[in-house]
N, C-alpha and C positions, 0 to 999 in steps of 0.2 A: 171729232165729237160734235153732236150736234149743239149742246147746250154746254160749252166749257163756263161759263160762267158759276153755273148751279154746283160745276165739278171744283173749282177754284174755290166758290163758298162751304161745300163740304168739307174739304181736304183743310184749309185753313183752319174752319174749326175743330178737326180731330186733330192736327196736329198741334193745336194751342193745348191740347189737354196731354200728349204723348208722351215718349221719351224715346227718344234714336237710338240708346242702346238697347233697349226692350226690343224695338222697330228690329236691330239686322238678329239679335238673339231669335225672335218670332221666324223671320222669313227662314234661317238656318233651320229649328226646329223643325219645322214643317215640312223642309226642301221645297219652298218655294219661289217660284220667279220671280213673283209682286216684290215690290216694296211696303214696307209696313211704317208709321208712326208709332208705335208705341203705345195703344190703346188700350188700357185693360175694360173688359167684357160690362162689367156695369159701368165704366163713365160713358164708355161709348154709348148703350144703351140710355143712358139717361140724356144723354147728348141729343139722339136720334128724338126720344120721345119729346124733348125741349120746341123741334120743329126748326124748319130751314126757312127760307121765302116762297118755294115753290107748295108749300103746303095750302095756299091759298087760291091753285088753283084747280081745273076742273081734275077726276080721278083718272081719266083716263092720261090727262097731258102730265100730271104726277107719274103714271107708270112708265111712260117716256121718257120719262127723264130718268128714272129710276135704271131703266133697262139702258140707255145712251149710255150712264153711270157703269154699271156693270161691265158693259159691254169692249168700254174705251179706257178704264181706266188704269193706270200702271200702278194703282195704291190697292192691296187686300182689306185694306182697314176702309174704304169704299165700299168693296161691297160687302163687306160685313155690313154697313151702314142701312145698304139694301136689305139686306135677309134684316135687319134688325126692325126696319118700318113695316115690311109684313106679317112679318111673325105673332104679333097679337093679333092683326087682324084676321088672317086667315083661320083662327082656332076661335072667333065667332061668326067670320061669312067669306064666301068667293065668290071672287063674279068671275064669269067666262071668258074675262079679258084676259085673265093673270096667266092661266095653260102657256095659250099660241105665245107669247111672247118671255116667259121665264123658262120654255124647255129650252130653251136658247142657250141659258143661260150655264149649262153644263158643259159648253164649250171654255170654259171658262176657268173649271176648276182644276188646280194643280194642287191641292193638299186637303187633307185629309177632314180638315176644321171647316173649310168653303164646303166642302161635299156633305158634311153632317149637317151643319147648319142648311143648305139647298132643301139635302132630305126631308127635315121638319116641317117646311114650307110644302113639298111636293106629296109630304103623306098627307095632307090638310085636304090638298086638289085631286089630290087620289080617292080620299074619300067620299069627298062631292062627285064626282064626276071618275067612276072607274071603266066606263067604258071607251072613255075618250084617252086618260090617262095611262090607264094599266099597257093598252100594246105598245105605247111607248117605252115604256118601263120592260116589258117582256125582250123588246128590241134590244134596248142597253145589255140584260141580264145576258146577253150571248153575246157582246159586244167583247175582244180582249183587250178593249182598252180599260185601264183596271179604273179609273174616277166614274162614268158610265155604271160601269158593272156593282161597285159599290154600292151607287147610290140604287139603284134599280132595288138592291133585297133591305137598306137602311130605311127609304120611302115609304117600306111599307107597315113601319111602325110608329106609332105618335110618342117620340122620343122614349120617356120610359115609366116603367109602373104597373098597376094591376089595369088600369084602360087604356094602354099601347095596345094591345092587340084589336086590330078591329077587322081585320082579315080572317076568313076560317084557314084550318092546316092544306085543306084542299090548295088554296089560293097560294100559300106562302111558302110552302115546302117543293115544290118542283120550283122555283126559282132558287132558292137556298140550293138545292141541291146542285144545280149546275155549277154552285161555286166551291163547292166544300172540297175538292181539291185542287182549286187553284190556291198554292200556298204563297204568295204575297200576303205578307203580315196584314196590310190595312183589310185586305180581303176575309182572313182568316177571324180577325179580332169583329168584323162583322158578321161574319157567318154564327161565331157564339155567341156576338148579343143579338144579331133576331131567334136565335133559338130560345136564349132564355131569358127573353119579355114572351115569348110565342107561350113556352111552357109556366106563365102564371095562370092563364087564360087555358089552356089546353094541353095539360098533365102528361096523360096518358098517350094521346096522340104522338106528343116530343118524345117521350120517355122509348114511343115504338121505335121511332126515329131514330132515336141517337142507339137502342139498343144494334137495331140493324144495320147501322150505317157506321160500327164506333171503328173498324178499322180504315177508315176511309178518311176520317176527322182528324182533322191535323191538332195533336195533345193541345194546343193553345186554345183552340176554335170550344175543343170538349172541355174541358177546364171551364173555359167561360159558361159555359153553356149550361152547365148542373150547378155552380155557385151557389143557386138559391135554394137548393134543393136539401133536405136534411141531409148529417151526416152517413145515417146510414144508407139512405140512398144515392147517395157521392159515391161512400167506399162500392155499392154495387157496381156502379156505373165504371168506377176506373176500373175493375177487375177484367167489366167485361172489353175495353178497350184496350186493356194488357193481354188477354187472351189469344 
């Protein structure tokens, strides 16, 4: 690493605040390789936003170290640390820096929590910059390796709500679609939630979707997918996927 010192200063702080049984319970959960401290989600956060040494200096040699962090570190609760110092920033500005150097950063991910959180960040830079962004994401979305592919159709939503969608169905549905029968669970449980943030924002469009595509949808993916939707348009939708 280039910077162990900054990584020595992070790690000692999350794991002042941890707990070690949390820490192997976390890496179990997830199946993942990293080692964890035992963070839960707001101390870390609040942690992160308290500020390190390196906050004082310029933003670029900040991302550096941020990305060295990522890159080297054998702690997930690391870069959780990372996703955690962009994440407000990016949902008011991006610079051009963050792209080249965080698509990187998906070499990286082994569970399902790294890849959500990445996501949030990459729908941000998605949206500033879809020209640059998207054929990387179209890349992954063909990719079988399943962390890639994930995040490729999860990216393309701002987590969740009636202003997640900021893509039209054009843009979001031929990439959904390549995954909707690959049935790995992480795959599937994302296939129906960008369906149904897609279908708060664009009703009808989903509704053609899923009516046309409902033997294709793996019962978990559809399930998720119509939750929001009244009862009676549920019982429609399952009949016509029992059909």
């Amino acid at each position: 690493m280039k910077f162990p010192q900054y990584h020595d200063e992070v790690l000692k702080a999350l794991k002042a605040l941890g707990n070690p049984a949390l820490g192997r319970h976390m890496a179990e959960d997830r199946g993942s390789s990293l080692k964890y401290v035992g963070i839960r989600v707001p101390a870390l956060r609040r942690r992160v936003q308290q500020g390190f040494s390196f906050y004082d200096l310029d933003q670029a040699t900040v991302l550096a170290i941020w990305d060295d962090l990522w890159m080297g570190s054998e702690w997930g609760d690391v870069l959780f640390a990372a996703e955690e110092y962009y994440r407000p920033i990016v949902r008011k500005r991006v610079d051009d820096a963050y792209w080249p150097v965080m698509k990187r950063w998906i070499d990286r991910v082994d569970n399902w929590c790294h890849a959500d959180g990445l996501s949030g960040t990459y729908s941000r830079l998605l949206e500033a910059d879809p020209r640059t962004v998207m054929p990387v994401l179209e890349r992954w979305n063909m990719d079988e390796s399943l962390w890639p592919r994930r995040v490729s159709i999860v990216s393309l939503i701002h987590y969740t709500g009636k202003n997640a969608a900021f893509l039209p169905p054009d843009d979001v549905l031929p990439m959904v679609d390549r995954c909707v029968e690959d049935r790995r669970q992480p795959m599937q449980k994302a296939v129906g939630w960008v369906l149904r943030e897609m279908w708060r924002a664009y009703p009808e469009e989903i509704e053609d979707y899923l009516k046309g595509n409902a033997a294709r949808i793996a019962p978990s993916a559809f399930t998720r997918a119509i939750e929001r939707m009244d009862a009676g348009a549920r019982k429609e939708m399952r009949a016509r996927q029992a059909s």
